[in-house]
C-alpha positions in Angstrom: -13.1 -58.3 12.7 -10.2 -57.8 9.8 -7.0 -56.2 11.5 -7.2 -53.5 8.8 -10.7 -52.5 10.7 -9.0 -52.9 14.2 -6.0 -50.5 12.9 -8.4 -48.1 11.2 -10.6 -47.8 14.4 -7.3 -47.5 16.7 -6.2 -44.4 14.0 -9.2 -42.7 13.9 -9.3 -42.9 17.4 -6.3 -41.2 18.6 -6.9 -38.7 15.9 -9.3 -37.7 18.1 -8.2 -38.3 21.0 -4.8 -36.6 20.2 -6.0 -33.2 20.0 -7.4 -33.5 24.0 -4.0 -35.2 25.3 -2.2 -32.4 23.6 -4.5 -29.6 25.2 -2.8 -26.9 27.6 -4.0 -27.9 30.5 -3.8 -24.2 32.1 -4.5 -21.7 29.3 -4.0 -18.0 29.3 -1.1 -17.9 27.5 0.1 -15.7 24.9 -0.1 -17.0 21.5 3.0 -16.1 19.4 0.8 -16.8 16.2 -2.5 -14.5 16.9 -0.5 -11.9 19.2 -3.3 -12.4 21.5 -4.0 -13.7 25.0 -5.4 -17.1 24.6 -8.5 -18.1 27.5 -7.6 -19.8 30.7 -9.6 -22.7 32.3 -13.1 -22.3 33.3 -13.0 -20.0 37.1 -17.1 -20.0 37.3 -19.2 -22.4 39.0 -19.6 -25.4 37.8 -22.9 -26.0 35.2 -23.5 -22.4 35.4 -24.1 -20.4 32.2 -21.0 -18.6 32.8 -18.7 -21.5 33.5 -20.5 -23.2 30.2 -18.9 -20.1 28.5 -15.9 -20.0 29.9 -15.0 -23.6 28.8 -16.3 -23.2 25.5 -13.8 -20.6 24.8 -11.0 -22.2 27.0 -11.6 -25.8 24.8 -11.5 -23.7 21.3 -8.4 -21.3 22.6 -6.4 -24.5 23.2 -7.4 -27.5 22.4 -4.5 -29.7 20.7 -2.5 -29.0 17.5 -4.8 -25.7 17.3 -2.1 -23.5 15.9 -0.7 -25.7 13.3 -4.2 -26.5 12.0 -4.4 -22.4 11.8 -1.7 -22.1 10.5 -2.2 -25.0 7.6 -5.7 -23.5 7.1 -4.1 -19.8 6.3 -1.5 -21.0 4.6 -3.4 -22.9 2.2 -6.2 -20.2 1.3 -3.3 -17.9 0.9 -0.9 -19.8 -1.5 -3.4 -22.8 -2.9 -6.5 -20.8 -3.6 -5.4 -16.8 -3.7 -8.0 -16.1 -0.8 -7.4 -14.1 2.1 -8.4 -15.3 5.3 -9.6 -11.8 7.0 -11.8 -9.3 5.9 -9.4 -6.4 7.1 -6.7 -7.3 4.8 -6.9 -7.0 1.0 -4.3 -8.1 -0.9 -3.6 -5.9 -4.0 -1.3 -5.9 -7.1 2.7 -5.7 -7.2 2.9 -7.7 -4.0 1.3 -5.1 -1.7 -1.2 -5.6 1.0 -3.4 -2.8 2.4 -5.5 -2.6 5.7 -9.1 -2.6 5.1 -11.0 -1.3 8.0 -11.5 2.6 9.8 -12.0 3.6 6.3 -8.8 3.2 5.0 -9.3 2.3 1.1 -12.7 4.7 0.7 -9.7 7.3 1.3 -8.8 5.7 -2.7 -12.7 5.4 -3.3 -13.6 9.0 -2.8 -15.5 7.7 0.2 -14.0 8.7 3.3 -16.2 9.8 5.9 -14.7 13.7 6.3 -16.9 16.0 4.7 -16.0 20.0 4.8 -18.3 20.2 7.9 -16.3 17.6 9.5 -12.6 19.2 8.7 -14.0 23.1 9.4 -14.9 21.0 13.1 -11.5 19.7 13.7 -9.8 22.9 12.5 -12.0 24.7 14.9 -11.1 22.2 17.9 -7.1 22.4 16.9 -7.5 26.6 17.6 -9.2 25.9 20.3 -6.5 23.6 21.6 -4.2 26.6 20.8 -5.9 29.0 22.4 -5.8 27.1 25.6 -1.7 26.6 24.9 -0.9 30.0 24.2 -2.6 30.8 27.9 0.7 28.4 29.6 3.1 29.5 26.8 3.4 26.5 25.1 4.0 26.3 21.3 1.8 24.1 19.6 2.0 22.4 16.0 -0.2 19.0 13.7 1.7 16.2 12.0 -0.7 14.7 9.7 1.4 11.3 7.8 -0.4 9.7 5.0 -2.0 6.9 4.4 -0.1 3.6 2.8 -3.1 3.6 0.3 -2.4 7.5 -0.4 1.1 7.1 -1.7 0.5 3.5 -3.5 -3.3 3.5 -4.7 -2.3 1.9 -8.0 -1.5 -1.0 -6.0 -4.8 -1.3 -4.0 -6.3 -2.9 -7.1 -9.2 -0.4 -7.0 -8.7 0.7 -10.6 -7.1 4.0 -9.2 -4.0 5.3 -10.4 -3.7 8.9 -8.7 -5.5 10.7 -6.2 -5.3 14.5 -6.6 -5.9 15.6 -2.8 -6.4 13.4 0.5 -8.2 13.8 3.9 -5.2 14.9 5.8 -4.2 17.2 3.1 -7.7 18.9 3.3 -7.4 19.2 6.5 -4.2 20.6 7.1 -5.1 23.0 4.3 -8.4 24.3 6.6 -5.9 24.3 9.8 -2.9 26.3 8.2 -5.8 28.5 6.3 -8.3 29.0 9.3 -5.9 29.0 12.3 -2.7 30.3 13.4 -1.6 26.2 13.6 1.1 24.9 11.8 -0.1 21.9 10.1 2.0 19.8 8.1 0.4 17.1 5.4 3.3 14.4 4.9 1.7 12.9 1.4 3.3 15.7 -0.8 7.1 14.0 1.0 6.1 11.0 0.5 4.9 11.2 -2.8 8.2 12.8 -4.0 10.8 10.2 -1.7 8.6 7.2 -3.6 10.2 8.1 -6.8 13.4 7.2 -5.6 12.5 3.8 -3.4 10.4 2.1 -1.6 9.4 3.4 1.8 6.5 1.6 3.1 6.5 -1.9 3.6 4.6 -3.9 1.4 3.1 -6.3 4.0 2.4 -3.7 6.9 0.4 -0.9 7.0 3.0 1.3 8.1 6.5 3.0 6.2 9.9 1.5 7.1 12.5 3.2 9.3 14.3 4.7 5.6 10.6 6.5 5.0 10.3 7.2 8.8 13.5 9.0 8.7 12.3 10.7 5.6 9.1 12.0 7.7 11.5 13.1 10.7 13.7 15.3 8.9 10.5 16.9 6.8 9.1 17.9 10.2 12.1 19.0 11.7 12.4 21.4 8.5 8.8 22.3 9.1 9.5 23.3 12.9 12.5 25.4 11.6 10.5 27.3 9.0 8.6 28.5 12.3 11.4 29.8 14.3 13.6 27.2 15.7 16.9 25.9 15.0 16.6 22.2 15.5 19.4 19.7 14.2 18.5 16.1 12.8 19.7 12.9 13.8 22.1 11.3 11.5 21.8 7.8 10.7 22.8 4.5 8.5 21.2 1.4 7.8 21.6 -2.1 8.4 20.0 -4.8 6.5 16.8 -7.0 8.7 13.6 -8.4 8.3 10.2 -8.1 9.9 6.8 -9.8 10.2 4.1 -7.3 9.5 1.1 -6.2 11.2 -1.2 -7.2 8.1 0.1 -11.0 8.7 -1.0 -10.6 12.5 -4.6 -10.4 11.2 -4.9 -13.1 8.7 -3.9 -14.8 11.7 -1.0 -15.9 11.5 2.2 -13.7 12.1 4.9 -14.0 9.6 2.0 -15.7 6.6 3.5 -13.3 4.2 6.5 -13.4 4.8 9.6 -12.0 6.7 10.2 -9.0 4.6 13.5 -7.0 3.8 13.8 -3.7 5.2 17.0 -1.2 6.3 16.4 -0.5 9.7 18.2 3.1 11.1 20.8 3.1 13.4 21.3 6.6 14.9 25.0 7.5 14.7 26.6 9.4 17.4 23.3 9.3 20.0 23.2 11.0 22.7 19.8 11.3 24.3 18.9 8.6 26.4 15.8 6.6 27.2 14.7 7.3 30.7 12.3 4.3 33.0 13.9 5.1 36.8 14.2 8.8 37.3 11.6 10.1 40.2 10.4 12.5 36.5 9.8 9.3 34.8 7.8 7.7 37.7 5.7 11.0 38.6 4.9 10.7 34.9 3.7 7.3 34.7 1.5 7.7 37.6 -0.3 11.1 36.5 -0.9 9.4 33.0 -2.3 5.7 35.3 -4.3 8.3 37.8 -5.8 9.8 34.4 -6.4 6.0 33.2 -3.8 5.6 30.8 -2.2 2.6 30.5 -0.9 2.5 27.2 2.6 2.9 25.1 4.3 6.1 26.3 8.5 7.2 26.1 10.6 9.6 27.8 13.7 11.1 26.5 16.3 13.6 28.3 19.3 15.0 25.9 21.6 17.0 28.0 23.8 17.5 25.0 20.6 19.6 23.4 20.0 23.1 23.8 16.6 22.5 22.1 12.9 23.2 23.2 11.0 20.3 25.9 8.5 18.6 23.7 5.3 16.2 24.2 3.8 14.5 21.2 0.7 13.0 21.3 0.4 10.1 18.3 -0.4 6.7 17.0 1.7 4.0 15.7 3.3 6.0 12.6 5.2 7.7 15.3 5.7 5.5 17.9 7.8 2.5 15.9 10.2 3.2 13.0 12.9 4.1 15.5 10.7 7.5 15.2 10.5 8.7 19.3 14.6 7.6 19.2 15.0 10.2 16.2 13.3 12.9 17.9 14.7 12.7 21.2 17.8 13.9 19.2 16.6 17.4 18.5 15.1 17.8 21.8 16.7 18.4 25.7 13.9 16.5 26.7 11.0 14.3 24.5 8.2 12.4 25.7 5.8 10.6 23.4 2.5 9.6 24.4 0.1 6.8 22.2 -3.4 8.5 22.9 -5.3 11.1 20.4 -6.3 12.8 23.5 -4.6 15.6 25.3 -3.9 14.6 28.7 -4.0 18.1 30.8 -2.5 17.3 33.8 0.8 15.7 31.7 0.8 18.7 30.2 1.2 20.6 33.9 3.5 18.4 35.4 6.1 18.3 31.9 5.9 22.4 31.7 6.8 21.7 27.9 7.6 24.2 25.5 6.0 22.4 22.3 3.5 20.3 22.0 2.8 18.0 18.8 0.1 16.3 17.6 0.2 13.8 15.4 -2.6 11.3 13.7 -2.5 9.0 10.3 -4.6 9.6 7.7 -6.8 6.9 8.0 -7.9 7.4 11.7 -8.3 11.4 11.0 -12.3 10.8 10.6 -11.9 10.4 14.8 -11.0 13.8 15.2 -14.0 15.6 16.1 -14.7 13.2 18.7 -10.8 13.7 20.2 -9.9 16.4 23.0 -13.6 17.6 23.9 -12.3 17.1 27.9 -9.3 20.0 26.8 -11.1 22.6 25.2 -14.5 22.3 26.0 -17.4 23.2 28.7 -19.9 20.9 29.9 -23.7 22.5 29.1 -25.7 23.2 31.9 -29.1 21.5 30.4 -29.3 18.8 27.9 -32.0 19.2 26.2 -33.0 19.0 22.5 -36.4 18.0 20.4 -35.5 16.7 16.3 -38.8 18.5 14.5 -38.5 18.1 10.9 -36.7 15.6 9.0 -36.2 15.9 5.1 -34.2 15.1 2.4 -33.5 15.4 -1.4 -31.0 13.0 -4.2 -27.9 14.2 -2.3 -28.4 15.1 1.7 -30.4 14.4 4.7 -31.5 17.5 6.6 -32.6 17.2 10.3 -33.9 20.3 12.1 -33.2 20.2 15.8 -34.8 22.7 18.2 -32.7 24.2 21.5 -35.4 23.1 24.2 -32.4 24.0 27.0 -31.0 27.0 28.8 -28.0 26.6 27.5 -26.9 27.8 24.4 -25.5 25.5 21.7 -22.0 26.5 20.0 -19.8 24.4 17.9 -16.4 25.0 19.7 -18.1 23.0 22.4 -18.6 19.3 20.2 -22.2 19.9 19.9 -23.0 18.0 17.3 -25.8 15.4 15.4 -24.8 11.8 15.9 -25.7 9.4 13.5 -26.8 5.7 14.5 -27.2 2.7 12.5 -28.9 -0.8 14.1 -28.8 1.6 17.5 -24.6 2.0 17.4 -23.1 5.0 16.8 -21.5 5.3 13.7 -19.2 8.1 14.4 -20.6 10.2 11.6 -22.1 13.3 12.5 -24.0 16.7 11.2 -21.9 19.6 13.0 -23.0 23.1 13.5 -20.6 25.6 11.5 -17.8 27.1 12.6 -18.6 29.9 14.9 -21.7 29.0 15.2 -24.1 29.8 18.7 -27.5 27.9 18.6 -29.2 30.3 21.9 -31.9 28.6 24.0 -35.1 28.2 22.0 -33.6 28.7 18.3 -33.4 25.7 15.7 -30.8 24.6 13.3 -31.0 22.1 10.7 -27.8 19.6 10.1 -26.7 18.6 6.7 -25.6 14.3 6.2 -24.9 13.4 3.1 -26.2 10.9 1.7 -23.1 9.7 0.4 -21.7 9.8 3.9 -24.8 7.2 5.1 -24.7 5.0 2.8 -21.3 4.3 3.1 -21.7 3.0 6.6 -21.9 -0.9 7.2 -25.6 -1.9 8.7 -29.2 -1.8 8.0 -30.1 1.8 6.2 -33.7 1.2 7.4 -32.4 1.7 11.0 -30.9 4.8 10.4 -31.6 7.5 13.6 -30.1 10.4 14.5 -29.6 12.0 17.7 -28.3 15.1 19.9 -24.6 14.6 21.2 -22.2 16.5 23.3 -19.2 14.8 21.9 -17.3 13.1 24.7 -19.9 13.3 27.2 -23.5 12.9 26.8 -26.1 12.0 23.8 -28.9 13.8 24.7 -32.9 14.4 23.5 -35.1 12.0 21.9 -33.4 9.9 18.8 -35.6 9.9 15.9 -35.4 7.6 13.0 -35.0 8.6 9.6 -37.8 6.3 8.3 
């Protein structure tokens, strides 16, 4: 045999044999690259299904040289051949990247899955929530912060230039117009502070601490204009860089880029984070004994004569330096990542304002959100779907009250929607004020436009009773 076959065969064999010596040999780690926990070794027994499984995921979480061949892989689709390696990231014009899933872009399209039904719902549920506040004298007021794609949908490469009203400025229209809840739509602040810089990071889904702080001070206006006399946080800026979100889900963090940004500095701060006071740990274990085990901050300012708050709120609020900037116009802050309003937080804190907060793109979750707050479980669950019909633009499904109880839309009793038997999230609601009694019918509108726009097979479409929150309940009937 020619010693250019021996050498070939001894290459080719440690090219595969390289990737098994180099294998983690315990697994389980956190990978820096995927922000994910990677498998650990096969626990099962032995030639079971399971433990078949279990290696086959522990072999392709860390088998040798896995990251860097990721990483060549994304890098080359990204800069050789323009493609993006995820569907949830679409890269647009200008140098701007925008999330692509929980409907985010069909807010450009016209799409978005909030019909008036929908935002009448929510606006129902948010006096509801009121209601229940002004009963333990508690303030109570709605952030709603726009969308990336809101304030930059030229850049989406949709063709759209200009969108003349969004979701969360229809719905904090139907709050401010149908309830005594101060609602506050962001987009219009946005809007006007883009003219003067950039405030939301081009590779991240989210604005940078300069439109954060640009947010803050809007909503501590917004609070004044309803009776209190908060100061704002002063701050300046120092030059960094960060690696977005949107590179975490191509897959590898920092493939677009480290990007520029001014991050806030607070000047003069004097409210302080608190992790050790008995408060702090009575807190954590109400929110753990209520199964919360996510992101939450607590704040004390003794230098503040201002009102205790609780916000309830997603990412837009809880990075950006944001909880930091509010503890400054507080005496005491607590910010809590959940869409749900936790009760019994709300009992042990005693505060004097409650905010919620949600982004744009996640608003089409609301009438699903607090049902456990405001709402009454019904006595019977029972329904029977007896006509279904539809014309060019709508669906219309009559449902009859075979239960005791009556129906009423304050209570999330509403028409689910299921495609490929999973729920889709979109529903037919009754309208507001409506009481379906025991033995009555009423037919829900879905637009047709609303269905179509859902991922699956349209042949499957079913619908469904559902006490939002709790219970589907009487016989699902298919559309078809």
């Amino acid at each position: 045999m020619k010693i250019r076959n021996i050498i070939f065969i001894i290459l080719a064999a440690l090219i595969l044999l390289l990737p098994l010596v180099k294998i983690d040999r315990v697994g389980g780690r956190t990978s820096e690259t995927e922000q994910r926990t990677l498998a650990s070794r096969p626990t099962a027994k032995k030639l079971s299904e399971d433990y078949k499984t279990e290696l086959k995921d522990y072999l392709n979480d860390n088998i040798g040289f896995r990251e860097e061949f990721m990483k060549l892989r994304t890098m080359t689709m990204l800069n050789a051949f323009n493609l993006m390696p995820s569907n949830m990231v679409r890269k647009g014009t200008n140098g701007y990247y925008f999330y692509t899933m929980d409907f985010n872009l069909d807010i450009v399209r016209g799409k978005y899955p909030l019909n008036e039904n929908g935002i009448a719902s929510i606006a129902e549920s948010m006096d509801a929530i009121n209601e229940k506040f002004e009963e333990k004298g508690i303030d109570f007021q709605v952030f709603l912060p726009p969308s990336k794609a809101s304030i930059y949908p030229e850049y989406t490469g949709l063709g759209v230039d200009s969108l003349d009203i969004t979701p969360s400025e229809k719905l904090a229209n139907a709050i401010n117009e149908k309830t005594e809840v101060p609602a506050l739509a962001l987009r219009q602040t946005m809007m006007a502070a883009k003219e003067q810089g950039d405030y939301y990071y081009k590779t991240d889904s989210h604005w940078n601490h300069e439109g954060a702080y640009i947010a803050y001070c809007a909503c501590i206006d917004q609070l004044n204009s309803t009776g209190y006399s908060l100061k704002k946080a002063e701050v300046t800026y120092v030059e960094d860089e960060y690696s977005s979100d949107l590179s975490k889900l191509i897959g590898v963090r920092g493939s677009l880029g480290m990007e520029k940004y001014m991050r806030s500095v607070i000047t003069d701060q004097k409210a302080t984070e608190d992790e050790t006071s008995d408060r702090y740990n009575q807190l954590k274990g109400i929110l753990q004994g209520d199964g919360f085990n996510g992101i939450f901050m607590h704040f004390v300012n003794e230098s503040s004569d201002g009102p205790k708050v609780v916000m309830f709120g997603d990412s837009l609020y809880g990075y950006w330096n944001m909880p930091y900037l509010f503890a400054e116009s507080f005496s005491e802050f607590t910010y809590i990542w959940n869409y749900d309003i936790l009760e019994n937080v709300i009992d042990y804190l005693q505060p004097d304002l409650v905010i919620y907060e949600m982004g744009e793109r996640y608003t089409y979750v609301l009438p699903g959100k607090n049902s456990s707050f405001t709402f009454r479980y019904l006595s019977d669950y029972q329904a029977q779907i007896t006509d279904i019909k539809e014309d060019d633009e709508n669906v219309y499904v009559t449902v009859k009250n075979t239960s005791s109880d009556c129906w009423e839309s304050k209570n999330y009793v509403k028409l689910a929607v299921f495609i490929d038997d999973h729920d889709t999230t979109l529903r037919g609601y009754l309208q507001t004020g409506t009481t379906v009694e025991a033995g009555e019918s009423y037919t829900f509108e879905i637009t047709k436009e609303g269905i179509n726009a859902l991922e699956g097979d349209k042949d499957t479409v079913a619908f469904v009773m559902v006490q939002e929150g709790i219970t589907y309940f009487g016989e699902k009937k298919n559309l078809k």
